[in-house]
VEXROTI-500935 format. One record per residue: chain; x, y, z of N, C-alpha, C in turn. Coordinates in steps of 0.05 Angstrom, whole numbers. Layout:
% residues N
rokol chain A&nX X&nY Y&nZ Z&caX X&caY Y&caZ Z&cX X&cY Y&cZ Z
...
//
This chain:
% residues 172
rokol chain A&nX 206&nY -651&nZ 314&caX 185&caY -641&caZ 298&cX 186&cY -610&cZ 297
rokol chain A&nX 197&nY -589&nZ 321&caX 194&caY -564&caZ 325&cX 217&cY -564&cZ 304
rokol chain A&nX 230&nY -566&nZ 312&caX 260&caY -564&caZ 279&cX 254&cY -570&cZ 259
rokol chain A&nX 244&nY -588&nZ 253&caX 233&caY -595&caZ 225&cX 214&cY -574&cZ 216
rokol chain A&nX 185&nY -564&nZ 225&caX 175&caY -547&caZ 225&cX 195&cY -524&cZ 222
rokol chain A&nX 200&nY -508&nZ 232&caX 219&caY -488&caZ 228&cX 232&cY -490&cZ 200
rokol chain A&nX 246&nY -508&nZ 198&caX 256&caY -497&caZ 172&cX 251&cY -508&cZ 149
rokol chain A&nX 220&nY -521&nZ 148&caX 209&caY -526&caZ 126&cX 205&cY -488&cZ 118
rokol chain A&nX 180&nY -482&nZ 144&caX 179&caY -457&caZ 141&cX 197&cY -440&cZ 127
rokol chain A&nX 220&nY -443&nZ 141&caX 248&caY -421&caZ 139&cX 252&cY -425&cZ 101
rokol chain A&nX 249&nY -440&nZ 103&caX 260&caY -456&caZ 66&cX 233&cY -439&cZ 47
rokol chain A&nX 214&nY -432&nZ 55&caX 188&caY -429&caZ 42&cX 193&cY -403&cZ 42
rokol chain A&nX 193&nY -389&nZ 64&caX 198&caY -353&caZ 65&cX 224&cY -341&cZ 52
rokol chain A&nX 234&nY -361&nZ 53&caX 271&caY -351&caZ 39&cX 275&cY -358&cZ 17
rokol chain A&nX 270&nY -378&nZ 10&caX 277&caY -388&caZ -22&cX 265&cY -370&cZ -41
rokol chain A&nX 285&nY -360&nZ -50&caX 279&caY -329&caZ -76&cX 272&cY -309&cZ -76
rokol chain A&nX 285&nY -288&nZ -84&caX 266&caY -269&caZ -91&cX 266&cY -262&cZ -113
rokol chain A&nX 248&nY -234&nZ -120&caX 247&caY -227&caZ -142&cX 222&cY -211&cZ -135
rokol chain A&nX 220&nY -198&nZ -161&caX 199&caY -168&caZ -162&cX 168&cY -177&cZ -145
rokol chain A&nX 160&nY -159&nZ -119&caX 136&caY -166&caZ -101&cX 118&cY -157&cZ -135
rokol chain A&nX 101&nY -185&nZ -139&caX 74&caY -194&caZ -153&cX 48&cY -185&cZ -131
rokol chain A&nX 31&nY -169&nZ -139&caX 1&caY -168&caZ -133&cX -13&cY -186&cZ -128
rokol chain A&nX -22&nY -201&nZ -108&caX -33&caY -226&caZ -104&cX -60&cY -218&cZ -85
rokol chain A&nX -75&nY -229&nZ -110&caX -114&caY -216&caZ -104&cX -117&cY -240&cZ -79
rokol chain A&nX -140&nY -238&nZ -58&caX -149&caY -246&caZ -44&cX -147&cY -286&cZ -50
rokol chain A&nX -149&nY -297&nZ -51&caX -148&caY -321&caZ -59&cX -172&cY -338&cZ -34
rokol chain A&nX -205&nY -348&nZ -39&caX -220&caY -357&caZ -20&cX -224&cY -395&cZ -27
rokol chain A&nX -239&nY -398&nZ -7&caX -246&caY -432&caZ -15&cX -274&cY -431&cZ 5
rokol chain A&nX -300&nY -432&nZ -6&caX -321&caY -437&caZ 18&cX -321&cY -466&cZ 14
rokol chain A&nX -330&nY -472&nZ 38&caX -339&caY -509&caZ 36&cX -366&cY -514&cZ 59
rokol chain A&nX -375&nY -528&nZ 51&caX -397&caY -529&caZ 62&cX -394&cY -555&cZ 100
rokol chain A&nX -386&nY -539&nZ 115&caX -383&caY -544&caZ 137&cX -380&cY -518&cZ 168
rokol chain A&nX -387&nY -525&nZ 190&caX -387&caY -506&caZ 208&cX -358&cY -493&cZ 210
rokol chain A&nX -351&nY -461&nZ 216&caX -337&caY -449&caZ 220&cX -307&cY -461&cZ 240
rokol chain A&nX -322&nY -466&nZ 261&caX -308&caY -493&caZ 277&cX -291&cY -514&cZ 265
rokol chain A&nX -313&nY -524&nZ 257&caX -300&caY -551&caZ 241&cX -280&cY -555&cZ 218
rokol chain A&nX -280&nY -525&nZ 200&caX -261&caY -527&caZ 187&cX -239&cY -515&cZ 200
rokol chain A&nX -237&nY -492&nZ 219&caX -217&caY -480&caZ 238&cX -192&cY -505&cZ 238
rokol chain A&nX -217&nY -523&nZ 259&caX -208&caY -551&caZ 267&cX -193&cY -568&cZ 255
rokol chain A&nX -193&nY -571&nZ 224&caX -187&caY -584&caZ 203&cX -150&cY -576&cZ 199
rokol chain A&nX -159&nY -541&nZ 202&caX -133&caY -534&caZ 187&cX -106&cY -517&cZ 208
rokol chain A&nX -115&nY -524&nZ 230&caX -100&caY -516&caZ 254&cX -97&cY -535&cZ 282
rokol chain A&nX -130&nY -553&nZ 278&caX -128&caY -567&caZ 301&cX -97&cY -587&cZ 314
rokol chain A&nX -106&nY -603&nZ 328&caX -92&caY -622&caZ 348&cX -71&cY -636&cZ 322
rokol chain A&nX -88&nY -636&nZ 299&caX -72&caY -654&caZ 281&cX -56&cY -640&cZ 264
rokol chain A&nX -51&nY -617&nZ 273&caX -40&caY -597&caZ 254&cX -12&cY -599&cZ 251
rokol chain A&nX -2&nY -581&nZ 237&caX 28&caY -576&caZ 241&cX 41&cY -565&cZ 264
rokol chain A&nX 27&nY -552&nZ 280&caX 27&caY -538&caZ 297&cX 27&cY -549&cZ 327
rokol chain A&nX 26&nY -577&nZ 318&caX 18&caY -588&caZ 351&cX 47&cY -596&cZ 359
rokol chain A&nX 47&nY -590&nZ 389&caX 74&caY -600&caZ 392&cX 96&cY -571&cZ 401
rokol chain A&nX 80&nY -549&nZ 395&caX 95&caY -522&caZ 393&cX 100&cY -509&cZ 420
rokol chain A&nX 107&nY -491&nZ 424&caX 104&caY -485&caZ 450&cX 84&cY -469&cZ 446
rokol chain A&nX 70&nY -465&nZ 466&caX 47&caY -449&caZ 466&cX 41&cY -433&cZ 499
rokol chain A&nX 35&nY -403&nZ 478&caX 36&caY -379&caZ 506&cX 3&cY -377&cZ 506
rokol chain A&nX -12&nY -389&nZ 521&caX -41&caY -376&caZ 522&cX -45&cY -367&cZ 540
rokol chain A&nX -72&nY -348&nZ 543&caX -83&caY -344&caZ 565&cX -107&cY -361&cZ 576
rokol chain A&nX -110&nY -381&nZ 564&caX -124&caY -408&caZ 570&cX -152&cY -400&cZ 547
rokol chain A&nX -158&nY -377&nZ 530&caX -172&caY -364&caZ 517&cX -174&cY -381&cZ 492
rokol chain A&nX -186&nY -358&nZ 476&caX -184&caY -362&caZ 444&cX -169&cY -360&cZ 433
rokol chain A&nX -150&nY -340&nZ 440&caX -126&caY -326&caZ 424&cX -104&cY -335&cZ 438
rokol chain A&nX -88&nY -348&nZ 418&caX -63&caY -370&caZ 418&cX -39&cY -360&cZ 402
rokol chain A&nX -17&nY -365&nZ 410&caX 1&caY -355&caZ 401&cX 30&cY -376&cZ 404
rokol chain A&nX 38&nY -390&nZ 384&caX 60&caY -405&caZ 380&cX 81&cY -391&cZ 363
rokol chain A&nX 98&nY -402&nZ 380&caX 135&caY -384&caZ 370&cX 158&cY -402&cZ 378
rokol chain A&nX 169&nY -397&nZ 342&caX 195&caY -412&caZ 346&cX 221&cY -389&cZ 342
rokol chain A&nX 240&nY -394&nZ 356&caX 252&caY -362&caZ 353&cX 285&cY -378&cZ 351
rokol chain A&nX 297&nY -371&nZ 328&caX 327&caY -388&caZ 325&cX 344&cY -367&cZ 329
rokol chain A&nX 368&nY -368&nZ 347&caX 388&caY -342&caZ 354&cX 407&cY -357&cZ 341
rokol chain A&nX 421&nY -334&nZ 329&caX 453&caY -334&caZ 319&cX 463&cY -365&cZ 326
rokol chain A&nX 469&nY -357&nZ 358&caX 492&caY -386&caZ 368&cX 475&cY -407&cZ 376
rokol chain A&nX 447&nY -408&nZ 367&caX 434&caY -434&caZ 366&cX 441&cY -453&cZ 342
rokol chain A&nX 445&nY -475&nZ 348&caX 465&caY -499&caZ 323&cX 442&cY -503&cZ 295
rokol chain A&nX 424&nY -491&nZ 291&caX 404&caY -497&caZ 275&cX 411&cY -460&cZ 259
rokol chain A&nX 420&nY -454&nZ 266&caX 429&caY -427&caZ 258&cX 432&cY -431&cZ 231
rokol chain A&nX 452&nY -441&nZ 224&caX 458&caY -443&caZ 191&cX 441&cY -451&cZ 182
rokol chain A&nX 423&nY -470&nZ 183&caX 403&caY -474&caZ 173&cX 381&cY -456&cZ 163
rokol chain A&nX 372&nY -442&nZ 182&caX 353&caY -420&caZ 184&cX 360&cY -387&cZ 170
rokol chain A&nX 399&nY -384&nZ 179&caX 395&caY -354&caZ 167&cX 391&cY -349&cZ 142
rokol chain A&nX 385&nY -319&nZ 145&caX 367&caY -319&caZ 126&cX 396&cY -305&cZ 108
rokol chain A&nX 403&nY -316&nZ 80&caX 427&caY -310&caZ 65&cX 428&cY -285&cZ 51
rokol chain A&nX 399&nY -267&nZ 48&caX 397&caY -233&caZ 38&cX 413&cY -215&cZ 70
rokol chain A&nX 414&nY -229&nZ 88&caX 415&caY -212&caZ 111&cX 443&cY -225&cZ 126
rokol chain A&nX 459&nY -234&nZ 118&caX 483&caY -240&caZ 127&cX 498&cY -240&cZ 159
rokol chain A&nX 482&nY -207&nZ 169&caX 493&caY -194&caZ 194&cX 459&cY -199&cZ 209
rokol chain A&nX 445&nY -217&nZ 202&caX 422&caY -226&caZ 223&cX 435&cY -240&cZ 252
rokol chain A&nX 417&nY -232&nZ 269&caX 413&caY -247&caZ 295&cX 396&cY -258&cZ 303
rokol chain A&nX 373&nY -270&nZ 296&caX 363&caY -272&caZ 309&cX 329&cY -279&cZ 280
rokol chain A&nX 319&nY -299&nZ 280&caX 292&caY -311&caZ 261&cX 273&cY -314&cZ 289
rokol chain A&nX 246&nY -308&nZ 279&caX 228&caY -307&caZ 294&cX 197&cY -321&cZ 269
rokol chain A&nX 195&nY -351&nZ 274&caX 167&caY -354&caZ 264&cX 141&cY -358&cZ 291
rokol chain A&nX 120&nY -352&nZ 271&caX 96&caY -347&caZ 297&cX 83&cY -351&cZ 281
rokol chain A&nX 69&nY -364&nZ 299&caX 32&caY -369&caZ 286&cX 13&cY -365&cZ 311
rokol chain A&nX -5&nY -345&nZ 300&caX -23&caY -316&caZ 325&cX -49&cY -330&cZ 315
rokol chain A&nX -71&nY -347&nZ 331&caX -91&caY -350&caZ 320&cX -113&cY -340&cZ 342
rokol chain A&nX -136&nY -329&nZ 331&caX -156&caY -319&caZ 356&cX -186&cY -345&cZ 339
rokol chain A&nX -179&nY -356&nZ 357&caX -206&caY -396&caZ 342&cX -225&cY -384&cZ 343
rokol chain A&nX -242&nY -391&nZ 329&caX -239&caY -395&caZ 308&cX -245&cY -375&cZ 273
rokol chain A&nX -231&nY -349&nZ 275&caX -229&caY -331&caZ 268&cX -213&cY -334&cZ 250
rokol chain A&nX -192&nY -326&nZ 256&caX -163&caY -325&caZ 241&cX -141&cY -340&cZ 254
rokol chain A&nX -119&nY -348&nZ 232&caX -88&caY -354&caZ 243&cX -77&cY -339&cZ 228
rokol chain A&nX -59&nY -332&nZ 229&caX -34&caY -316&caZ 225&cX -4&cY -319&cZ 235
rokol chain A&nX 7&nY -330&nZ 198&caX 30&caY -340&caZ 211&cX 44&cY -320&cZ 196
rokol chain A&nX 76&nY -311&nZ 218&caX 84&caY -282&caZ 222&cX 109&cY -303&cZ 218
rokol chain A&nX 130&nY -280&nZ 193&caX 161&caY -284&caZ 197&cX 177&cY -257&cZ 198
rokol chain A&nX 197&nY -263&nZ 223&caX 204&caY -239&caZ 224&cX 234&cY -251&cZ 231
rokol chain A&nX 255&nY -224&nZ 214&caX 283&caY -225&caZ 227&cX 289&cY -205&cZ 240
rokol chain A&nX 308&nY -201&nZ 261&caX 318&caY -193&caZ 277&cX 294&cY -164&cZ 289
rokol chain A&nX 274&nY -177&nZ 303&caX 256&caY -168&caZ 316&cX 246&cY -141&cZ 304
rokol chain A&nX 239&nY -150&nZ 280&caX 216&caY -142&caZ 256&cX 230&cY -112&cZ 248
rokol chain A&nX 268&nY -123&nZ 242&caX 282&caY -108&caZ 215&cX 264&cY -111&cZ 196
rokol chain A&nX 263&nY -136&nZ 177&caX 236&caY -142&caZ 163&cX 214&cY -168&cZ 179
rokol chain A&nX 193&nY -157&nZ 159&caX 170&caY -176&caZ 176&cX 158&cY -185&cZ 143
rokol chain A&nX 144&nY -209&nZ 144&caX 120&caY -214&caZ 125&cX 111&cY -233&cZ 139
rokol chain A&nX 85&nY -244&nZ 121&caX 65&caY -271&caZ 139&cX 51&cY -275&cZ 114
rokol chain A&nX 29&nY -295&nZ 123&caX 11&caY -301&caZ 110&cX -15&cY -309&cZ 134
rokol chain A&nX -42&nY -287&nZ 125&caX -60&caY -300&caZ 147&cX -88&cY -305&cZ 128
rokol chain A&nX -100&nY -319&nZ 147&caX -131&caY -335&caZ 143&cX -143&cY -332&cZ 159
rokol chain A&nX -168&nY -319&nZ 144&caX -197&caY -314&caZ 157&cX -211&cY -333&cZ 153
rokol chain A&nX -223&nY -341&nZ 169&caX -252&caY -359&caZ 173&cX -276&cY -340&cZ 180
rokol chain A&nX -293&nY -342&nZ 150&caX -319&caY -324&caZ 155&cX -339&cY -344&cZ 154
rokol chain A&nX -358&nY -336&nZ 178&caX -381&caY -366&caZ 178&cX -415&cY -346&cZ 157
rokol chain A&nX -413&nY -359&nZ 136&caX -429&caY -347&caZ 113&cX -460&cY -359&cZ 123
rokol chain A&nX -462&nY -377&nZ 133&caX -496&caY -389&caZ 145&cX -483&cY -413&cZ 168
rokol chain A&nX -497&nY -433&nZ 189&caX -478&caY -447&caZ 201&cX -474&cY -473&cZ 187
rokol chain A&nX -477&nY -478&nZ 167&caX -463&caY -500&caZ 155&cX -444&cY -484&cZ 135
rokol chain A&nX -439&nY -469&nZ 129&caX -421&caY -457&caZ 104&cX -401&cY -437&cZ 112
rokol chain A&nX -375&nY -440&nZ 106&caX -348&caY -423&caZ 113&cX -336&cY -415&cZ 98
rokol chain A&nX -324&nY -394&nZ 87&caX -313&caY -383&caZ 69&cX -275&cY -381&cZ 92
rokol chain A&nX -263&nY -389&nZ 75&caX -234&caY -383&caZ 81&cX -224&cY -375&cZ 67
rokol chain A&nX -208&nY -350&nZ 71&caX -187&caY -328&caZ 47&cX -160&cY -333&cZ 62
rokol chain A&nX -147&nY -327&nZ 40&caX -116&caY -320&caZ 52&cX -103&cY -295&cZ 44
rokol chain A&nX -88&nY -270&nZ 52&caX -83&caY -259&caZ 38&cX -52&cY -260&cZ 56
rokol chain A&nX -29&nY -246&nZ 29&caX -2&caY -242&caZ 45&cX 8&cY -215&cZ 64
rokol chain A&nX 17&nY -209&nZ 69&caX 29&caY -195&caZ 87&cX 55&cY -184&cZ 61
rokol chain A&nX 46&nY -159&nZ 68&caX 76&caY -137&caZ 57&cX 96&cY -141&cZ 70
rokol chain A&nX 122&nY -142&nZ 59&caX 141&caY -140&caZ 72&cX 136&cY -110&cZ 86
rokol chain A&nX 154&nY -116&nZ 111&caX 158&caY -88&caZ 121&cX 178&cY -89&cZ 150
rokol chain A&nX 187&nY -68&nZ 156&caX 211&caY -67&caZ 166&cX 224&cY -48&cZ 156
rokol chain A&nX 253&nY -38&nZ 169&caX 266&caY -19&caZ 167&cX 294&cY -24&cZ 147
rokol chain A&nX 288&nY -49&nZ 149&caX 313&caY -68&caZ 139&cX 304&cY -77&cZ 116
rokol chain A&nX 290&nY -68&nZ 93&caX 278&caY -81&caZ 69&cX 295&cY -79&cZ 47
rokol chain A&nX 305&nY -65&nZ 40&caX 319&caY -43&caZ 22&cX 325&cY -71&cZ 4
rokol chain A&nX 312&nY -76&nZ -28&caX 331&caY -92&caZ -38&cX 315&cY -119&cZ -39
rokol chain A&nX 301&nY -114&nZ -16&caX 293&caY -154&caZ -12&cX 261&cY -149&cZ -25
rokol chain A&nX 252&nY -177&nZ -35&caX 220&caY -180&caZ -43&cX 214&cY -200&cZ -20
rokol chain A&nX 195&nY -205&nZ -30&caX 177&caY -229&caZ -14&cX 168&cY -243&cZ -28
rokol chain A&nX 170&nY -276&nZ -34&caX 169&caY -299&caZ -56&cX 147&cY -299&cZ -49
rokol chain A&nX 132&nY -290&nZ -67&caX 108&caY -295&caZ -60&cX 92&cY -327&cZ -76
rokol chain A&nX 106&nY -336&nZ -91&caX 100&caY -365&caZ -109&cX 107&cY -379&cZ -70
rokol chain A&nX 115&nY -378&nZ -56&caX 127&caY -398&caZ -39&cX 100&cY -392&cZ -23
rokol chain A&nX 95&nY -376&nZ -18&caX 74&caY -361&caZ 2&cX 49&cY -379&cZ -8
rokol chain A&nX 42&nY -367&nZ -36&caX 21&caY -386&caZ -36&cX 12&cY -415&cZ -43
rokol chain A&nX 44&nY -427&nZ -48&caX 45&caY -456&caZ -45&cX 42&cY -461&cZ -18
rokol chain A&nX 51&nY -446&nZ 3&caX 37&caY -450&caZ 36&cX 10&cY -454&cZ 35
rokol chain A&nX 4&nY -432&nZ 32&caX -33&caY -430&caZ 27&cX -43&cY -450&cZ 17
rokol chain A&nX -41&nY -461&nZ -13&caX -44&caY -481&caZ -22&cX -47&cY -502&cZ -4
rokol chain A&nX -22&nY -513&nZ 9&caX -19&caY -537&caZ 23&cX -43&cY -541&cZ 50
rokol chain A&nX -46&nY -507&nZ 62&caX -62&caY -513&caZ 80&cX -92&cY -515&cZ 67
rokol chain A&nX -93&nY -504&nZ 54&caX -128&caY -501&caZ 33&cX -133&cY -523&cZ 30
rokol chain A&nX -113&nY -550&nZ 13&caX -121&caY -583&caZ 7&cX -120&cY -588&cZ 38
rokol chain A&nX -121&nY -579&nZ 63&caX -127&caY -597&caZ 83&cX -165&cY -596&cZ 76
rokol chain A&nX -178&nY -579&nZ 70&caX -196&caY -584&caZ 75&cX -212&cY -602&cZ 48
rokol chain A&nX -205&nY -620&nZ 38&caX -213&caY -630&caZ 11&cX -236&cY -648&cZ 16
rokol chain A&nX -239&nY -661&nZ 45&caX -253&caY -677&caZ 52&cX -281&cY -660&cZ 53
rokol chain A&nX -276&nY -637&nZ 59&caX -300&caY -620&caZ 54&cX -316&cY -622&cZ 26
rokol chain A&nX -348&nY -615&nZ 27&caX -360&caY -598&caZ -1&cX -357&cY -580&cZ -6
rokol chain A&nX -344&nY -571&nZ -28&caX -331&caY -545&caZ -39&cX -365&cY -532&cZ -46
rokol chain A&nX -366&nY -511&nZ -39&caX -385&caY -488&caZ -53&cX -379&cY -467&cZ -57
rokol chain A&nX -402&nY -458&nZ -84&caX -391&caY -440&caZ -102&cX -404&cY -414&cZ -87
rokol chain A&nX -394&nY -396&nZ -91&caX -397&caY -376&caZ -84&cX -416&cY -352&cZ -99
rokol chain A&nX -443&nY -340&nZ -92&caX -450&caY -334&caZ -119&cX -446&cY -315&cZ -124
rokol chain A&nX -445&nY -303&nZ -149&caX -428&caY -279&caZ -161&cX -435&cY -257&cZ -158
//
């Protein structure tokens, strides 16, 4: 499952580039506790379960998958703009029920991008969740974009976890 994960990921952050697009805030409120939707889109049933995980027994959690050169999943993962890489690093940084933030980085943040989510609790039955992307950045950029159509088909996929929710509108 940790491999499979990985390079669904890896396939999502890599596949294309082309000119970095402006991508406005993108939200979804639904009418449920802050918790509960956290729970929905990170919990036990998540993608995420199964990962290794560095905590301090806290709120703030931190899962990492990190593929080296002479690891056999290598080809799979390198990244093909960067030829002379060593080293992929995915992470997902969450402080529960606040934010997650999932971080990609090559060769220990030459370049970096992510995509993170806020959980804002708007009254205690109602949650607003945004996503916004992460700039590329790094020293190592020169040349490369960030797919951002892939980024927010991520977003997307995690946003329909919460469908079982009541969507509410937000007022203007």
């Amino acid at each position: 499952m940790l491999r499979m994960m990985g390079l669904t990921i890896a396939m999502l952050f890599l596949a294309g580039c082309g000119k970095m697009v402006e991508l406005a805030n993108q939200t979804r409120t639904v009418a449920a506790p802050r918790e509960e939707v956290f729970a929905r889109m990170f919990g036990d049933d998540s993608a995420f379960t199964g990962l290794p995980l560095v905590t301090n027994g806290g709120s703030s959690r931190l899962y990492e998958l990190v593929v080296e050169k002479q690891d056999p999943l290598w080809a799979q993962i390198a990244p093909k703009e960067r030829p002379e890489a060593y080293k992929v690093k995915f992470a997902v940084a969450m402080e529960i029920p606040r934010e997650a933030h999932m971080i990609y980085s090559v060769d220990d943040g030459a370049l970096s991008t992510g995509l993170k989510f806020t959980f804002d609790e708007l009254a205690p039955d109602r949650t607003r969740v945004a996503f916004t992307l992460d700039e590329l950045t790094g020293h190592d950029t020169a040349g490369l974009a960030v797919n951002t159509a892939k980024l927010r088909e991520i977003a997307r996929d995690a946003l329909k976890k919460l469908d079982d929710f009541e969507e509410v509108q937000d007022p203007a």
